[in-house]
N, C-alpha and C positions, 0 to 999 in steps of 0.2 A: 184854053181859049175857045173852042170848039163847043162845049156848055153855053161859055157865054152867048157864043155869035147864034146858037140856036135859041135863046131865051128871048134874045132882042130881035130875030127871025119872026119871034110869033108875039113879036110886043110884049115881053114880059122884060121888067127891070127885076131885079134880086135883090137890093138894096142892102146885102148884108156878106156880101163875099168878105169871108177873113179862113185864116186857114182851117179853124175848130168845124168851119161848115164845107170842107173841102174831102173829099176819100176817095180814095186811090184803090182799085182794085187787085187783088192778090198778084196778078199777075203782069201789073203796073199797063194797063193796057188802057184802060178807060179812067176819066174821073169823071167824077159824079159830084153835085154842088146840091146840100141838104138845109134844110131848115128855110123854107119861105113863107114864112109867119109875115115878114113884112113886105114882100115882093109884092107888087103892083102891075097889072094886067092892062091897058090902055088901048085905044081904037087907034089906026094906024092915023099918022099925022098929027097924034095929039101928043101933048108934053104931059113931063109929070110937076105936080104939085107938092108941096110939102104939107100935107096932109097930117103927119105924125111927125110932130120935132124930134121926139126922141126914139125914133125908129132906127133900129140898124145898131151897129157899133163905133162909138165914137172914134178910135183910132182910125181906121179904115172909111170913114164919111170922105167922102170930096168934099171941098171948101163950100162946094156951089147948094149943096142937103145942110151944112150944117147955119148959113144964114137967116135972119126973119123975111120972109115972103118971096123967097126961093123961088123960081123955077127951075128946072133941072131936066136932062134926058137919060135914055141908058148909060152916057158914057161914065155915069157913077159906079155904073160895077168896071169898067175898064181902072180907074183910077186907083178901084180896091184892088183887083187883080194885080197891078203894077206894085203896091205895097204886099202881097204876098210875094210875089216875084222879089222885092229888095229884101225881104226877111228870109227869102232862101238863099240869097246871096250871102247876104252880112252878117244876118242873123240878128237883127234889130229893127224897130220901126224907123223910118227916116226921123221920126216927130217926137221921140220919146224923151230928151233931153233937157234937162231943165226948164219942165213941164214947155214945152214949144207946143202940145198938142191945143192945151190953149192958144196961141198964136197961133191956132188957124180960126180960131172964133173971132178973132178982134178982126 
């Protein structure tokens, strides 16, 4: 969490936390959050826009990125965070079940 609260510190959203972009250092002391191909950089006070519909990873989207003409803030990487957080609990996505990942689009 401490990745994130610095990224959204200097106005940056990630828009793509899932675990494949997450690493853990040998000595389990730091994690480190990779790959911001789609991460968005914003003036302080400003929102983000959905600029790229298909930006990020669908499983781990918030409802609020995966809508048409969206606005949205950082807390869409909190939301992804929270589903890596259940899949190291469970060991599943909350949304994976007879395709329900669609029923966050409707």
């Amino acid at each position: 969490m401490q990745a994130i609260a610095y990224l959204h510190d200097n106005y940056t959203c990630h828009r793509d936390i899932k675990p494949s972009n997450i690493l853990i250092t040998k000595d389990n002391n730091k994690i480190i959050l990779v790959d911001f191909n789609v991460a968005k950089r914003i003036r302080e006070g400003e929102i983000f826009h959905l600029y790229t519909k298909g930006a990020g990873t669908l499983a781990f989207a918030a409802p609020e990125r995966i809508r048409d003409n969206c606005v949205y803030n950082e807390k869409v990487d909190m939301w992804a965070a929270g589903l890596v957080l259940f899949m190291l609990l469970v060991g599943r996505l909350p949304f994976e079940d007879n395709g329900s990942t669609a029923k966050l689009i409707d």
